[in-house]
C-alpha positions as CSV (number, residue, x, y, z in Angstrom):
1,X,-118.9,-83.8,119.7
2,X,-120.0,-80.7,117.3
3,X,-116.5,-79.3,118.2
4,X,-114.5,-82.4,116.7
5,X,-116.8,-82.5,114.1
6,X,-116.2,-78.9,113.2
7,X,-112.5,-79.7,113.6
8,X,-112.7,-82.3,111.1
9,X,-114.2,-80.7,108.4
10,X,-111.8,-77.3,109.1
11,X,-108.8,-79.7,108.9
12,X,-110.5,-81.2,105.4
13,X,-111.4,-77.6,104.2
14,X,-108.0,-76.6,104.9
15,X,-106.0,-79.7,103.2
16,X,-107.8,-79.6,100.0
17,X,-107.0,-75.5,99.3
18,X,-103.0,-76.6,100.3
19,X,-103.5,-79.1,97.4
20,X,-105.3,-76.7,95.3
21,X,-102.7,-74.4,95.8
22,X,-99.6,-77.1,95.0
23,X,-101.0,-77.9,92.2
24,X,-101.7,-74.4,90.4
25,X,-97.8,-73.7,91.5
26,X,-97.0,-76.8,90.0
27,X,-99.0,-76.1,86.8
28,X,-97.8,-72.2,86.4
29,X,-94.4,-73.3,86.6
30,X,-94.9,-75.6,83.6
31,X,-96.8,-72.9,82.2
32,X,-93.7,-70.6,82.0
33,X,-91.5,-73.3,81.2
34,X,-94.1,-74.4,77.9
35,X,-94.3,-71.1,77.2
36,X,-90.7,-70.3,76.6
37,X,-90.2,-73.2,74.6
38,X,-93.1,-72.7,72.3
39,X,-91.9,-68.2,72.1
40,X,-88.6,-69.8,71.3
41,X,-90.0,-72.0,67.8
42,X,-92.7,-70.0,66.8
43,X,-92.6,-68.1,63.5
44,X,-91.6,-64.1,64.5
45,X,-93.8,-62.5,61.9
46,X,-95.6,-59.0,62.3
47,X,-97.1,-58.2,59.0
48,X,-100.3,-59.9,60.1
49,X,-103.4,-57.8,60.7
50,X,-105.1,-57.4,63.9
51,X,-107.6,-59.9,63.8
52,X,-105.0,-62.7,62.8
53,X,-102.9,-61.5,65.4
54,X,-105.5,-62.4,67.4
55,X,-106.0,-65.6,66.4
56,X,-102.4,-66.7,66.9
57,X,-102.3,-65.9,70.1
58,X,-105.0,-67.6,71.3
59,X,-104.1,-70.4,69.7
60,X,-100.6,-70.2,71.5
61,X,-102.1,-69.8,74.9
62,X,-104.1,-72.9,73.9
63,X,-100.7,-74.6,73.0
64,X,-99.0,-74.3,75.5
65,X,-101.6,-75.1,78.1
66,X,-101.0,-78.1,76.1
67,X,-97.9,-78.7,76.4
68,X,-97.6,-78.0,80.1
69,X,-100.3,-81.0,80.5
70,X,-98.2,-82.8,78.6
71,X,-94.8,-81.8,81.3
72,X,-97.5,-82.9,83.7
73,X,-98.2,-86.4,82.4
74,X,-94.8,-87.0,82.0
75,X,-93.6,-86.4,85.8
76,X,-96.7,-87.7,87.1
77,X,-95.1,-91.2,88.2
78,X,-91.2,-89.6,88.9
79,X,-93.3,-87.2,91.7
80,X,-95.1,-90.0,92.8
81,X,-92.4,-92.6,93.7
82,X,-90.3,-90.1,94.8
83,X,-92.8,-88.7,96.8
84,X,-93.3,-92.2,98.3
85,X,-89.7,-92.8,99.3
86,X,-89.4,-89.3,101.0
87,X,-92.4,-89.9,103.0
88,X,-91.5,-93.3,104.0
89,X,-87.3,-92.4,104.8
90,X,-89.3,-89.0,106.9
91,X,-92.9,-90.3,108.0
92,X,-93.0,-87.9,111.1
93,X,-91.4,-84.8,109.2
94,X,-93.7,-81.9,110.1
95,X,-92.4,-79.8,106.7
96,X,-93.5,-82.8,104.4
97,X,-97.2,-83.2,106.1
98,X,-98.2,-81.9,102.7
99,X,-97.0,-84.9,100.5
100,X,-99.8,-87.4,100.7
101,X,-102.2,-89.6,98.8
102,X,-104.7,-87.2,98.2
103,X,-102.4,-85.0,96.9
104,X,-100.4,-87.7,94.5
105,X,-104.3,-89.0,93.3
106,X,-105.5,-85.4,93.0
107,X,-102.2,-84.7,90.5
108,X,-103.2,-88.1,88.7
109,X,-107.3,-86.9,88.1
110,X,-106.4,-83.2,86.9
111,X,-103.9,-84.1,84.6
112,X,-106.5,-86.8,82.7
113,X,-109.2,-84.5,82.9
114,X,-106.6,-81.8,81.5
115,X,-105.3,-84.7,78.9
116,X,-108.9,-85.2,77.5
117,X,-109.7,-81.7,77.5
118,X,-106.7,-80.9,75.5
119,X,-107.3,-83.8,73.1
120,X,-110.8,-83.5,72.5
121,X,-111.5,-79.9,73.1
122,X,-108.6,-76.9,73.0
123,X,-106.5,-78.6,69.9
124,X,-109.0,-79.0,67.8
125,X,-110.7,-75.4,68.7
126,X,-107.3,-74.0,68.2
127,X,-106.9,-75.8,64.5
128,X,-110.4,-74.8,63.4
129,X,-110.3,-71.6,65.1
130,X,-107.0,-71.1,63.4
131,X,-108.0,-72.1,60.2
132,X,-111.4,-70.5,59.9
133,X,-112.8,-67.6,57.5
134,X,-116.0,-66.9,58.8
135,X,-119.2,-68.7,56.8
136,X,-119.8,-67.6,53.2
137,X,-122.1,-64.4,53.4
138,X,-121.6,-63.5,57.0
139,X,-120.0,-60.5,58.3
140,X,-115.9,-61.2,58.8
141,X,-114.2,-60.9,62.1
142,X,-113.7,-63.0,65.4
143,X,-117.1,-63.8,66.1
144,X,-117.8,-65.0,63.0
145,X,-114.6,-67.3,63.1
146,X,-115.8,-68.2,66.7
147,X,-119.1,-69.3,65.5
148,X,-117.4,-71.6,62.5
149,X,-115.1,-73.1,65.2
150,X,-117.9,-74.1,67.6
151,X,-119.9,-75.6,64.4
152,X,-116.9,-77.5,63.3
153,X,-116.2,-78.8,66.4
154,X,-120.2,-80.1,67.2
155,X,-119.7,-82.2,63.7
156,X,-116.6,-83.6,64.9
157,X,-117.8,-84.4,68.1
158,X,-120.7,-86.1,66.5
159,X,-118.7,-87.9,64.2
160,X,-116.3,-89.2,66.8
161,X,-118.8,-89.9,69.1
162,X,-120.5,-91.9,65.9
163,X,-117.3,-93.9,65.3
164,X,-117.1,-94.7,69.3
165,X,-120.9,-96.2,69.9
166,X,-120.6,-98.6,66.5
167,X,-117.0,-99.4,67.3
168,X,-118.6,-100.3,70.9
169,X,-121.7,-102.0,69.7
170,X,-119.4,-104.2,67.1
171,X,-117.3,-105.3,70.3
172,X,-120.6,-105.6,72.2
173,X,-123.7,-106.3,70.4
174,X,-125.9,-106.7,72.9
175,X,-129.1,-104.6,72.6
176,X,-129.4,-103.5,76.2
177,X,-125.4,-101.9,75.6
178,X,-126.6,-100.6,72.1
179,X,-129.6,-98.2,74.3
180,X,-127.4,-97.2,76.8
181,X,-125.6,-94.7,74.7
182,X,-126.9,-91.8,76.2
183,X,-127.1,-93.0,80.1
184,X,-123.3,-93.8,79.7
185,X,-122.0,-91.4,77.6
186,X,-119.6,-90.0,80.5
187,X,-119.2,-93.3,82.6
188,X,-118.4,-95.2,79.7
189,X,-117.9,-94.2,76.4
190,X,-115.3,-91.1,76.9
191,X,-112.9,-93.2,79.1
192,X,-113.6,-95.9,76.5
193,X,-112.5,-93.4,73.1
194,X,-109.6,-92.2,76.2
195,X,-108.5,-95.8,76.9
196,X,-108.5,-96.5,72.8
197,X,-105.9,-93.3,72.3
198,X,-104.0,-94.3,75.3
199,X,-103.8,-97.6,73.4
200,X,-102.9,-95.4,70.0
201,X,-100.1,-93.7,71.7
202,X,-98.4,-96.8,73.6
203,X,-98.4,-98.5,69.7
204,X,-96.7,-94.6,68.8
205,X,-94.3,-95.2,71.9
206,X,-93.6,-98.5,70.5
207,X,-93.0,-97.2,67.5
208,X,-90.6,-94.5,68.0
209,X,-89.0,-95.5,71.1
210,X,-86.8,-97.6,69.6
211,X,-85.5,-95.8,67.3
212,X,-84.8,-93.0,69.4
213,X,-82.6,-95.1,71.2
214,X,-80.5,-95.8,68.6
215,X,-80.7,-92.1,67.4
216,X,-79.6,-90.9,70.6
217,X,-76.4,-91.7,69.8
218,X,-76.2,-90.0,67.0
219,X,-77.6,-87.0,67.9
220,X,-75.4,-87.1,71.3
221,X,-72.7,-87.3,68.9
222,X,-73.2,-84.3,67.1
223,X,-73.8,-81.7,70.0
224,X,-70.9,-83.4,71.6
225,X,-67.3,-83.3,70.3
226,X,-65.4,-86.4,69.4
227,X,-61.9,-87.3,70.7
228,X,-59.3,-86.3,67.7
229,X,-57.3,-89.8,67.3
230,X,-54.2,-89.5,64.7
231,X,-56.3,-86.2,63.4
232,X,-54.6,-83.2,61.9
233,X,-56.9,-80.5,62.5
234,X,-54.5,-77.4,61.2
235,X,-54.5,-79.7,57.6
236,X,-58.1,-80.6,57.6
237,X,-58.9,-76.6,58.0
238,X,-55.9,-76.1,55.4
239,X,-58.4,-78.3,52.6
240,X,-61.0,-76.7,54.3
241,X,-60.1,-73.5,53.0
242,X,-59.0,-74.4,50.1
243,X,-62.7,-76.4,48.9
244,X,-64.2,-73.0,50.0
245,X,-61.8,-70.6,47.5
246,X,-62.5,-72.9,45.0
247,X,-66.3,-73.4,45.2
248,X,-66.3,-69.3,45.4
249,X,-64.4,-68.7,42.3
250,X,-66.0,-71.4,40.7
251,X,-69.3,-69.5,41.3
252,X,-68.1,-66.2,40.5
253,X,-67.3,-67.8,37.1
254,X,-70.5,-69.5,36.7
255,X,-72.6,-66.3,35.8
256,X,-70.7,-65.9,32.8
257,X,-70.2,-69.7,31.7
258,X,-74.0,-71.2,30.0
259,X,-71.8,-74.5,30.4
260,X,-71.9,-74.2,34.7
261,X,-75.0,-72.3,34.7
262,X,-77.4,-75.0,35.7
263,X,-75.0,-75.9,38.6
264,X,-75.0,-73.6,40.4
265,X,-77.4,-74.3,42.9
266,X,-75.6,-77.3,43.5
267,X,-72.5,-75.6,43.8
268,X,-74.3,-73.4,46.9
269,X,-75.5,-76.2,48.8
270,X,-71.7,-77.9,48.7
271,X,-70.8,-74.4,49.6
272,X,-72.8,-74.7,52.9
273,X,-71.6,-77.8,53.5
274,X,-68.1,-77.0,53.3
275,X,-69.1,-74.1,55.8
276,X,-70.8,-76.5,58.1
277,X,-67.9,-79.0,58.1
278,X,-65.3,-75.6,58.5
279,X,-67.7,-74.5,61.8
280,X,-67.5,-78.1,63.0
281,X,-63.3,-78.2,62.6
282,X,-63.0,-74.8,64.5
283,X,-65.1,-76.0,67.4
284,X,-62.9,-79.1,68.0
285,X,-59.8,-76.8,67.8
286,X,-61.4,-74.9,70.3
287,X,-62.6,-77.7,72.3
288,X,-60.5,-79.0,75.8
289,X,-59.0,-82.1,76.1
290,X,-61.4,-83.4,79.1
291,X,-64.4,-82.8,76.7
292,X,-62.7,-84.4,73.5
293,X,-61.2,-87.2,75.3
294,X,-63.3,-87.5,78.9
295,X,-66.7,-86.3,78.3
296,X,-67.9,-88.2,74.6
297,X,-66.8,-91.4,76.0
298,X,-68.9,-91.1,79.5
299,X,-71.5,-89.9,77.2
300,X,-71.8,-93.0,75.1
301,X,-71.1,-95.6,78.1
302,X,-74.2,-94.0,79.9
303,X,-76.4,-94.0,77.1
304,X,-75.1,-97.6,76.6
305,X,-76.0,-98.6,79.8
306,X,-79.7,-96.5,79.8
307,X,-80.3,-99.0,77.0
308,X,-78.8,-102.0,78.1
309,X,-80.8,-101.6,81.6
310,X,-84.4,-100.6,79.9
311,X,-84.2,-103.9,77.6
312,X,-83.0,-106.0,80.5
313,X,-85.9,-104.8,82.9
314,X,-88.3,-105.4,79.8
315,X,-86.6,-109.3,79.8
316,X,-87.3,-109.8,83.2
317,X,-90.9,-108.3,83.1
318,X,-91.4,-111.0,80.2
319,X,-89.8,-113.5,82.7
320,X,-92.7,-112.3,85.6
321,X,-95.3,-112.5,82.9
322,X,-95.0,-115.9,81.9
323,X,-94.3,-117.3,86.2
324,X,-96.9,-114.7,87.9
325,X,-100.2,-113.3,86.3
326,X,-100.1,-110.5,88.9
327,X,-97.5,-109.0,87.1
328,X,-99.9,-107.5,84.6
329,X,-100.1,-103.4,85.1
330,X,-103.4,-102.5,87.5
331,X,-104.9,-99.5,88.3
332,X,-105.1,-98.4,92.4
333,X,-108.3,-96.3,93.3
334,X,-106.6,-95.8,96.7
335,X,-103.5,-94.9,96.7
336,X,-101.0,-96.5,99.2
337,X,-98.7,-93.5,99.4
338,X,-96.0,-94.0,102.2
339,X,-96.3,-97.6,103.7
340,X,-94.6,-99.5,101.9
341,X,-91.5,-99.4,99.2
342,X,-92.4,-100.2,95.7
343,X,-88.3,-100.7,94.7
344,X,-86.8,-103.8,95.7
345,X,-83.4,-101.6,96.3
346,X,-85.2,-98.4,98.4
347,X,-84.0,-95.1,97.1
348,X,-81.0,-96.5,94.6
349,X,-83.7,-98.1,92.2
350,X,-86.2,-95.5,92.6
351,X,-83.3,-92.8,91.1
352,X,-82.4,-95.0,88.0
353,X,-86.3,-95.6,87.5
354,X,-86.8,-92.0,87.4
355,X,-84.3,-91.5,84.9
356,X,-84.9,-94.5,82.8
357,X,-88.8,-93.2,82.5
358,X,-87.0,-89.7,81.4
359,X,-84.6,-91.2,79.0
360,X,-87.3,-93.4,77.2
361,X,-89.7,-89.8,76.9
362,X,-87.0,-87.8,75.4
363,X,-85.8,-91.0,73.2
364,X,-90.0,-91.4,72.2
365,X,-89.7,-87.2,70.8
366,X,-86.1,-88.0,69.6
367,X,-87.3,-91.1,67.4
368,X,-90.8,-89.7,66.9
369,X,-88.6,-86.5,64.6
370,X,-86.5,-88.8,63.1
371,X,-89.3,-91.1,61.6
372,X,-89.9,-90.0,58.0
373,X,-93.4,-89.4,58.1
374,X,-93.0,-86.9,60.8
375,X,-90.2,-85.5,59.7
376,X,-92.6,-82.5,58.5
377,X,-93.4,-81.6,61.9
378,X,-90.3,-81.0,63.3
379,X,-90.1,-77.7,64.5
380,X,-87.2,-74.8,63.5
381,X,-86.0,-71.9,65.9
382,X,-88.2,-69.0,65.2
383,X,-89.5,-70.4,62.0
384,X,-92.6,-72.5,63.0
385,X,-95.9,-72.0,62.0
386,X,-98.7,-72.6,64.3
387,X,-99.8,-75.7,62.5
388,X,-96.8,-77.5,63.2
389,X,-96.9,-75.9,66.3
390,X,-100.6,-77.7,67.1
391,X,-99.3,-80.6,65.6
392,X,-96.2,-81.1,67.6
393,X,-98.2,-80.3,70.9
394,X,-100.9,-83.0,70.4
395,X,-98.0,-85.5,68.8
396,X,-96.3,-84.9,72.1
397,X,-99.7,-84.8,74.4
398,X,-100.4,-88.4,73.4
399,X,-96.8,-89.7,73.7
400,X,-96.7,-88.1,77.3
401,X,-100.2,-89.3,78.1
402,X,-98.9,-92.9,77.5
403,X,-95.7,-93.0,78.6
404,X,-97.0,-94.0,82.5
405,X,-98.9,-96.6,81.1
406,X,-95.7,-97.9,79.1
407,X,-93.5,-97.8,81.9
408,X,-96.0,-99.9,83.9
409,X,-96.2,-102.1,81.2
410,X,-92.7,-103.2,80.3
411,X,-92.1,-103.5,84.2
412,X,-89.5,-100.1,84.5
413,X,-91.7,-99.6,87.7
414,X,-94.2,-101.2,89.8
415,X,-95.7,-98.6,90.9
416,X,-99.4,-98.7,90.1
417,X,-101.4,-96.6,88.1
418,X,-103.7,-94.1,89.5
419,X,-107.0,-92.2,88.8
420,X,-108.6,-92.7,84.9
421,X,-105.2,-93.9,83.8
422,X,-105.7,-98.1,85.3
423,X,-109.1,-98.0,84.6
424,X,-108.0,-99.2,80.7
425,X,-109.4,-102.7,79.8
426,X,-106.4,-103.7,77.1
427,X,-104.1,-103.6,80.2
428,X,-105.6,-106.6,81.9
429,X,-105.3,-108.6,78.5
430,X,-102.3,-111.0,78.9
431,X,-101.5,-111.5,75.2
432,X,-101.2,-107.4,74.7
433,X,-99.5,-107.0,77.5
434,X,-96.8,-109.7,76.1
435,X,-96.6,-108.9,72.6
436,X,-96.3,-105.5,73.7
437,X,-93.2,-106.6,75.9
438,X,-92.1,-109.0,73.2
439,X,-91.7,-106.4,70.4
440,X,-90.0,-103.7,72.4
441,X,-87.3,-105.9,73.1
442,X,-86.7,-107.1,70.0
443,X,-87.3,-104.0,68.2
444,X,-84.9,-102.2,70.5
445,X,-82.3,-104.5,70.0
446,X,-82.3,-105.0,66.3
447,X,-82.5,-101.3,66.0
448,X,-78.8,-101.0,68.1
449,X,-77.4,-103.8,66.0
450,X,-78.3,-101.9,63.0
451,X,-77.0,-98.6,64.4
452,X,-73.4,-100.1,65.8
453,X,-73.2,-102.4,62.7
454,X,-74.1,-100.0,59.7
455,X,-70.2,-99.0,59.2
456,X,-69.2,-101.9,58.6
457,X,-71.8,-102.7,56.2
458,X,-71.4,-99.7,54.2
459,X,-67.6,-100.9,54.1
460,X,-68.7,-104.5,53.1
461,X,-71.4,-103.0,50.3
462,X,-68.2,-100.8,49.3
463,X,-65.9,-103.8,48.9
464,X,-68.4,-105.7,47.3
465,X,-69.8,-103.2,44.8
466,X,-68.1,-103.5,41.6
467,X,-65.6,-100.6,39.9
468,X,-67.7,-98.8,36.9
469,X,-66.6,-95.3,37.3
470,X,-63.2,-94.3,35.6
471,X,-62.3,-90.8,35.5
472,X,-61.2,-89.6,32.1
473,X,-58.2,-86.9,31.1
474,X,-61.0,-83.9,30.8
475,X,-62.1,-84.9,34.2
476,X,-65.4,-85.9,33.7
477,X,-66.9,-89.3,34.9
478,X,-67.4,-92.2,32.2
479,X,-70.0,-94.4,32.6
480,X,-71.9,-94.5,29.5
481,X,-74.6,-92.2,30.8
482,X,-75.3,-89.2,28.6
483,X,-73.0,-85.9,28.7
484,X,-75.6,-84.2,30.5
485,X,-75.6,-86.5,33.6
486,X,-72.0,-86.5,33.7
487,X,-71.9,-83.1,33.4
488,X,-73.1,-82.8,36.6
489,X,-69.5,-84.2,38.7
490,X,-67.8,-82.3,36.3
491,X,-67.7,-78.9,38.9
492,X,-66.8,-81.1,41.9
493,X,-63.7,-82.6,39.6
494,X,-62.3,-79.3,38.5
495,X,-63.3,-78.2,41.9
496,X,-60.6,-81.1,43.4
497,X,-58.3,-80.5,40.5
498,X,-57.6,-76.8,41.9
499,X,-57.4,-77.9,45.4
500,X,-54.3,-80.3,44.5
501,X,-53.1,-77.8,41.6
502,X,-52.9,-74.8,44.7
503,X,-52.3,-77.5,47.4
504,X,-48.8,-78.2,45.0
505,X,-48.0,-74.6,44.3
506,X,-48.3,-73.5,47.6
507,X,-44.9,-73.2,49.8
508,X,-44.1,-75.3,52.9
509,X,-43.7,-72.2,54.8
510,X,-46.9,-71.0,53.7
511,X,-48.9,-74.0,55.1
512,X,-46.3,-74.2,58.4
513,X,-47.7,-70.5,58.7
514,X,-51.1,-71.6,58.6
515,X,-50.8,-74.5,61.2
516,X,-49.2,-71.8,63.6
């Protein structure tokens, strides 16, 4: 009996350092992967003295700990339904023994702890810490900065824990709940400010999902190139050229002309622009026909279709709401790994659920940048500061962190949630859980009618605008506005004016040569 019993607790002992040890390769390999996308925005500067050096690079270690959470949070449900899938097609595998529910709810507990830790603790040590001097009258260097960093952080913890307990006793005002502050400070008031920012960032998700799905297009549409229909490349790069002699003489000129002087820096940014466009032209010459003609095209119809699915799921989700109340997103404190499929199509539907979770996180980042309030935080290759650098990793820490519980929510999986991540109370609420269903559809879709429509608009609003520019013999525009407004189109105009004087001059032959 003693020897089972030993067995038992070997077996145990041995399973949980496996897991241990899955999940610190898992981590490290996140690790690398955070770190080389953090090495590759930061700001290269080495003029900074030792102590700041310092500094940063604490702070960067704290970032992209941060970040690989974040990577964590946002495979946490792809791992587990695939991981439930391979165990039920192999149940008897002896190479796959290692994939079980202890494993998929220890991966679910570490990265919440992680996620509050993050939050709470290592971003705001690494923003203080970053930003501190030392207090007035002490002696400067690290621990002095250390010491400001821990005090600002013990006020901020107060304060938030502050704002928690009245928020809680407003909700609550019974007097028994009001005493227990301390006795559930970590059962219930933690989880509670955790379950509020989980709430925070599925409103942020709402917010910017959308719009990244009608921005992917866009931005798929740059790094992609178009197909050339009834295009004549060789004469767009002929003009091309021609705008770019033109804007250089015309700058050459402008230092000794008083009259162009104050256009100048005008006159630059057209001349990038004209560069841009020139860079653009020679990469479609360049380009093969499969990717101008083949690859844009499969491009769009899959994004289409990514879209089209995610908004039909959410429709049917709505549909479950309103017939079955068991459709509303739970939390599993047992995890039923490998008995039974979640996907009503086995492996098929567990594939596109996996990529439609993927698709909505990188549309969240991709509308989350293209939101004009947080257009300041949108990081440059090798010209980003820490701060933005802090910001950008918590931005993307709570979008991660509630992108499980929004794919539970709108119904992209049924899959239920594990560990700290059910235990929040606004998910059992039918009316949130509705509206929030509600306004990502319709959100979503007016957002792609706006995006496919907006040409035709601008044509309408074009037809419809009425003429009150004329162009007069010296070139300048008349519209009653003062000489020094006008002045301002008066470079572009002499600018065009050269393009067709040279465009006239110059021989066929000369522009046949060109195109060959």
């Amino acid at each position: 009996m003693e020897e089972d019993e030993v067995t038992i607790r070997e077996q145990n002992f041995h399973s949980q350092v496996r897991e241990y040890i899955i999940c610190f390769l898992l981590f490290a390999v996140l690790y690398i992967v955070s770190y080389c996308i953090i090495t590759r925005y930061k700001r290269k500067s080495d003029d900074h003295e030792d102590e700041d050096a310092v500094v940063n690079r604490i702070s960067m270690y704290l970032c992209t700990f941060t970040l690989a959470v974040s990577g964590g949070a946002v495979l946490l449900l792809p791992f587990s339904i695939i991981s439930n899938e391979i165990l039920l097609s192999l149940p008897k595998n002896y190479y796959i023994q290692w994939l079980n529910g202890s494993l998929i709810h220890g991966l679910w507990n570490l990265v919440s702890l992680f996620s509050n830790l993050c939050l709470f603790v290592l971003m705001p040590f690494a923003y203080f810490f970053l930003e501190s001097e030392g207090f007035a009258g002490s002696k400067k260097g690290i621990k002095a900065r250390v010491l400001e960093t821990f005090v600002m952080l013990f006020l901020l913890g107060l304060l938030i824990l502050g704002i928690v307990w009245v928020a809680s006793a407003l909700i609550d005002n019974d007097a028994a709940s009001m005493e227990s502050l301390y006795a559930d400070l970590w059962e219930f008031y933690l989880p509670y400010l955790y379950s509020c920012i989980s709430l925070m960032g599925g409103l942020l998700l709402l917010m910017c999902t959308p719009v990244g799905l009608s921005r992917m297009f866009t931005v798929m549409g740059q790094l992609l190139v178009k197909p050339t229909i009834l295009e004549d490349l060789d004469e767009q790069m002929y003009c091309i050229q021609l705008q770019e002699e033109a804007l250089q003489h015309k700058l050459n000129g402008s230092a000794s002309n008083s009259y162009l002087r104050p256009n100048s820096q005008h006159l630059y940014k057209e001349l990038d622009n004209i560069r841009t466009q020139r860079t653009k032209l020679e990469r479609k010459k360049k380009a093969s026909a499969w990717e101008k003609n083949l690859l844009y095209p499969i491009v769009m119809l899959i994004l289409l279709a990514g879209t089209a699915i995610s908004v039909f799921l959410v429709a049917l989700n709505i549909l479950y709401l309103l017939v079955d109340e068991t459709a509303l997103p739970k939390g599993s404190a047992d995890p039923d790994i490998g008995n039974a499929s979640l996907s009503t199509f086995g492996v098929v539907q567990a594939v596109v659920e996996i990529i439609l979770m993927i698709y909505l996180m990188v549309s969240s980042v991709v509308g989350f940048y293209s939101l004009r309030i947080f257009k300041g935080l949108t990081p440059r290759k090798d010209d980003t500061t820490m701060t933005t650098i802090i910001g950008c990793c918590v931005s993307i820490l709570v979008l991660s962190s509630a992108l499980p519980v929004m794919s539970r929510t709108l119904g992209i999986t049924r899959f239920d949630l594990l560990g700290d991540f059910g235990r929040f109370n606004w998910l059992g609420n039918f009316y949130i859980v509705l509206s929030y269903n509600l306004l990502f559809a319709v959100v979503t879709t007016l957002c792609l009618v706006r995006k496919f429509t907006s040409a035709v608009r601008e044509e309408l609003l074009k037809a419809l605008e009425p003429s009150h520019c004329r162009v007069s013999v010296r070139g300048k525009w008349e519209t009653g506005k003062s000489a020094s407004s006008s002045s301002k189109y008066y470079a572009r105009d002499e600018i065009t004016g050269l393009i067709c004087m040279k465009i006239r001059q110059s021989p066929q032959r000369e522009r046949s040569h060109y195109r060959r």
